[in-house]
VOVEXKOL-910446 format. One record per residue (C-alpha): x, y negated, z negated; residue in one letter. Coordinates in steps of 0.5 Angstrom, whole numbers, plus 2048, in hexadecimal, padded with zeros to 3 digits. Layout:
XYZA;...
This chain:
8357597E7X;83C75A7EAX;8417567EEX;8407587F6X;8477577F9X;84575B7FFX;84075C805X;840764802X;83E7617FBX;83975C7FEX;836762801X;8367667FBX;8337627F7X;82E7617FDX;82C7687FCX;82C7697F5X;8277637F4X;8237667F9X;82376C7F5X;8227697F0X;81B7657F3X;81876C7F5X;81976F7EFX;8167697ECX;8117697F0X;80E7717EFX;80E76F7E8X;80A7697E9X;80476E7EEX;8057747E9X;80376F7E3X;7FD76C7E7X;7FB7727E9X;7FB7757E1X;7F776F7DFX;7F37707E5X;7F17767E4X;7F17757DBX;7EB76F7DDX;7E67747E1X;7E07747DCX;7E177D7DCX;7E777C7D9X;7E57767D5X;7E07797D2X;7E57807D1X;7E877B7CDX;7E37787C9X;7E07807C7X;7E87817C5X;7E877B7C0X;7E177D7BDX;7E37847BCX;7EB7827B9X;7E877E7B3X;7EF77B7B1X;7EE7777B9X;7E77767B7X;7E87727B0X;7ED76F7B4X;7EA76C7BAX;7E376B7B6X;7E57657B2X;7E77617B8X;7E17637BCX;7DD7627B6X;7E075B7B6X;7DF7597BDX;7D875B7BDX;7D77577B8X;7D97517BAX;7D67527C1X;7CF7547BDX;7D074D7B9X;7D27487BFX;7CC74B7C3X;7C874A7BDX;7CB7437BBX;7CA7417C2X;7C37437C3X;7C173F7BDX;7C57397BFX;7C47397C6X;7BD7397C3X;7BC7347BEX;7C372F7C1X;7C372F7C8X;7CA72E7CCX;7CC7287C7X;7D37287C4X;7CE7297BDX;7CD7307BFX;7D47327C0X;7D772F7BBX;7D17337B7X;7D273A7BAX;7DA7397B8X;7D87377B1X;7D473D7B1X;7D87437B4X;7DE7407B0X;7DA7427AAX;7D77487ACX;7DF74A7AEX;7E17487A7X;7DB74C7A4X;7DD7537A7X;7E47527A6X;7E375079FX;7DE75679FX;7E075D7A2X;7DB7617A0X;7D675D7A4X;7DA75F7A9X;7DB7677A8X;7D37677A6X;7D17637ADX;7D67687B0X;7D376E7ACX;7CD76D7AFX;7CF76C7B6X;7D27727B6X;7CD7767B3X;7C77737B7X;7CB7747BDX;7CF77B7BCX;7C977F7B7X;7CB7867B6X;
């Protein structure tokens, strides 16, 4: 920032810091309406058709969607039996975290299983 020693200079550095606002301003709308227009479903499913057809994408998003799915499908599961059998007690929480801490610990120890679960995932969702 510099020294203003006059009503001149005050003026100046009024109008240029409110330059400054409506460019950052603009930046700020064109960046919400480039991620508005990337969040609609058209263009997300553009998106996912591109990365499925670019194999170096897919073998990189595959994995993480692999290890999400996973852990959603075995907290869904180990809820359920939980949920079941323990009720709301503070028991069941303490089992549901010993068991999704030994699922994690297997797949991490084990990527196959991820890459087969994936495989499938893949081949019984997309089957040419």
């Amino acid at each position: 920032m510099r020294v203003i020693n006059s009503v001149a200079d005050l003026k100046d550095a009024i109008s240029e810091l409110e330059f400054n606002k409506a460019v950052h301003r603009r930046m700020l709308k064109d960046s919400f309406n480039d991620t508005l227009e990337t969040l609609k479903p058209g263009n997300i499913l553009k998106n996912i058709s591109q990365a499925i057809v670019n194999p170096s994408l897919l073998s990189n998003i595959l994995p993480a969607a692999v290890g999400l799915g996973t852990g959603f499908i075995s907290n869904k599961i180990i809820g359920t039996i939980a949920s079941g059998a323990l009720g709301k007690s503070r028991f069941r929480r303490i089992f549901m975290s010993v068991a999704l801490y030994g699922i994690t610990k297997v797949l991490t120890k084990n990527p196959r299983i991820n890459r087969l679960f994936g495989r499938g995932i893949v081949n019984s969702v997309f089957k040419r």
